[in-house]
C-alpha positions in Angstrom: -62.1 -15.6 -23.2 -61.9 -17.5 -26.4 -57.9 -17.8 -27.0 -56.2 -19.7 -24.1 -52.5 -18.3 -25.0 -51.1 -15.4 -23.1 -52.2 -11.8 -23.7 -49.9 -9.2 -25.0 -49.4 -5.9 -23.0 -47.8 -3.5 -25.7 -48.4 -4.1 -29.4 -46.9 -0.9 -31.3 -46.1 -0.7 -34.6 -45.2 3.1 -35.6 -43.0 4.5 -38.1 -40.7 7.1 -37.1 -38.9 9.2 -40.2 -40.3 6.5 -42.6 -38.1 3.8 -40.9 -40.3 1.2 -39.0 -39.9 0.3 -35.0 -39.6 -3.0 -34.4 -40.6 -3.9 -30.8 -41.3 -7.3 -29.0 -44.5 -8.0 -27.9 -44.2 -8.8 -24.0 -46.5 -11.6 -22.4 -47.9 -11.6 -19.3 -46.5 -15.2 -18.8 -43.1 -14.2 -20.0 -39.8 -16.2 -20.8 -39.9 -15.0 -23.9 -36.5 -14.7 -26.0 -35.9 -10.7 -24.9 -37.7 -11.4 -21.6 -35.5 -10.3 -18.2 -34.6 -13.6 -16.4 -35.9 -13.5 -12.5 -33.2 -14.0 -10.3 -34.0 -16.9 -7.3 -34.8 -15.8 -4.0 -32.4 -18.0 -2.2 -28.9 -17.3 -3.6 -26.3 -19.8 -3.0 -22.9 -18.3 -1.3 -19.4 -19.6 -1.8 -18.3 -21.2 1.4 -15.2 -19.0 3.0 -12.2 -21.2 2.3 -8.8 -20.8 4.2 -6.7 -20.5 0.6 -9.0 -17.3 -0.2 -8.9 -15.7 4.0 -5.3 -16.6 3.3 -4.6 -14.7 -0.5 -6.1 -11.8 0.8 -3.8 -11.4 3.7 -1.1 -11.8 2.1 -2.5 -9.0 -0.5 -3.0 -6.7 2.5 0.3 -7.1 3.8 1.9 -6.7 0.2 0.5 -3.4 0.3 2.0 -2.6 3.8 5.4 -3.8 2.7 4.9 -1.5 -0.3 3.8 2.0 1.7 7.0 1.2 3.8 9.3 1.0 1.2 7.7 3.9 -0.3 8.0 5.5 2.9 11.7 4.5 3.3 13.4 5.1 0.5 11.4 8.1 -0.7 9.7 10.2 2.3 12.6 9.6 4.8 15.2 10.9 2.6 13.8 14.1 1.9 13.4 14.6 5.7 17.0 13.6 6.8 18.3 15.1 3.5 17.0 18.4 4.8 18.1 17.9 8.6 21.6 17.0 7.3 21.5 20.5 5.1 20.4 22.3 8.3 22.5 20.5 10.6 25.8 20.8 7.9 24.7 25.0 7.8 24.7 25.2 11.5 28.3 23.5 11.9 30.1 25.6 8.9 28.7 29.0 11.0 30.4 27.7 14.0 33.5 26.6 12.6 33.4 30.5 10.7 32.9 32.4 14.0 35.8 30.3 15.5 38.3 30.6 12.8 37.8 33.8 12.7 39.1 34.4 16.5 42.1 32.1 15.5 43.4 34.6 13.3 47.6 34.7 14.3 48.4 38.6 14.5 51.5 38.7 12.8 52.5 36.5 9.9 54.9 33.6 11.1 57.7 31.8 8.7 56.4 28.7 7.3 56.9 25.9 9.5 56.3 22.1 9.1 52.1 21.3 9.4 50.7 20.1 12.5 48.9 16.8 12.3 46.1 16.6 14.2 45.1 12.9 16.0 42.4 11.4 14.2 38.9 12.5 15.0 36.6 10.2 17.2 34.2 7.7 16.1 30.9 9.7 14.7 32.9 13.2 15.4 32.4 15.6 12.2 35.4 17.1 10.8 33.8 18.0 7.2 31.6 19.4 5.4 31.2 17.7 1.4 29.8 20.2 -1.5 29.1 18.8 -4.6 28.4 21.7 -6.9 26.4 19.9 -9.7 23.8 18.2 -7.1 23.2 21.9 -6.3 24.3 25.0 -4.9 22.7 24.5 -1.2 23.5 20.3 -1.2 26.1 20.2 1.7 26.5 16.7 4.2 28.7 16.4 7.4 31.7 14.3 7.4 32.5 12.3 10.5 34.4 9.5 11.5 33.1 6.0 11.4 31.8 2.9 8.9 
């Protein structure tokens, strides 16, 4: 061979819709401004450290906490919200069926009210509706902190 520089694989020069390519010539030896670096076969690793193990813990359990919370204050109160409802339906059918058997027979003169003793720690004596929250939002009321 008479030239001792690198031989070109693709030399194209072609006009498409009268505006010229331009395209690199590609060596054999390459390095070339355009040319694709090689990576190295031995690629160095970041050693572990106990700051990073530790930062991604503590991520991990941030997202825990998060799903709890969610779970809490979200999740949970749409379950017990709709036991109460249940729960506050069953009791106002029972107090119905016995008022209605407490019905007096004959009308009685008015007389001064009986007060009832207090009701028990955690014993229901109400049912709270609050119209604008909805027609079918009802909750017990008991006796307690």
């Amino acid at each position: 061979m008479a030239g001792t520089g690198p031989r070109p694989l693709i030399e194209l020069s072609v006009s498409s819709s009268g505006v010229p390519l331009r395209i690199k010539r590609m060596t054999v030896s390459g390095g070339g401004v355009g040319s694709p670096r090689r990576r190295s076969s031995t690629r160095r690793h970041r050693p572990v450290s106990v700051v990073g193990v530790l930062g991604e813990i503590l991520i991990t359990a941030g997202v825990f906490v998060l799903l709890f919370l969610g779970w809490q204050f979200w999740l949970q109160d749409v379950i017990v919200g709709n036991q109460q409802d249940h729960q506050a339906q069953q009791l106002n059918e029972q107090w119905q069926n016995e008022s209605d058997a407490l019905v007096p027979s004959r009308a009685t003169p008015p007389t001064t009210p009986v007060i009832d003793k207090a009701p028990g720690n955690a014993q229901v004596f109400g049912i709270l509706y609050v119209p604008r929250w909805g027609s079918t939002w009802q909750r017990k009321i008991a006796q307690g902190v």
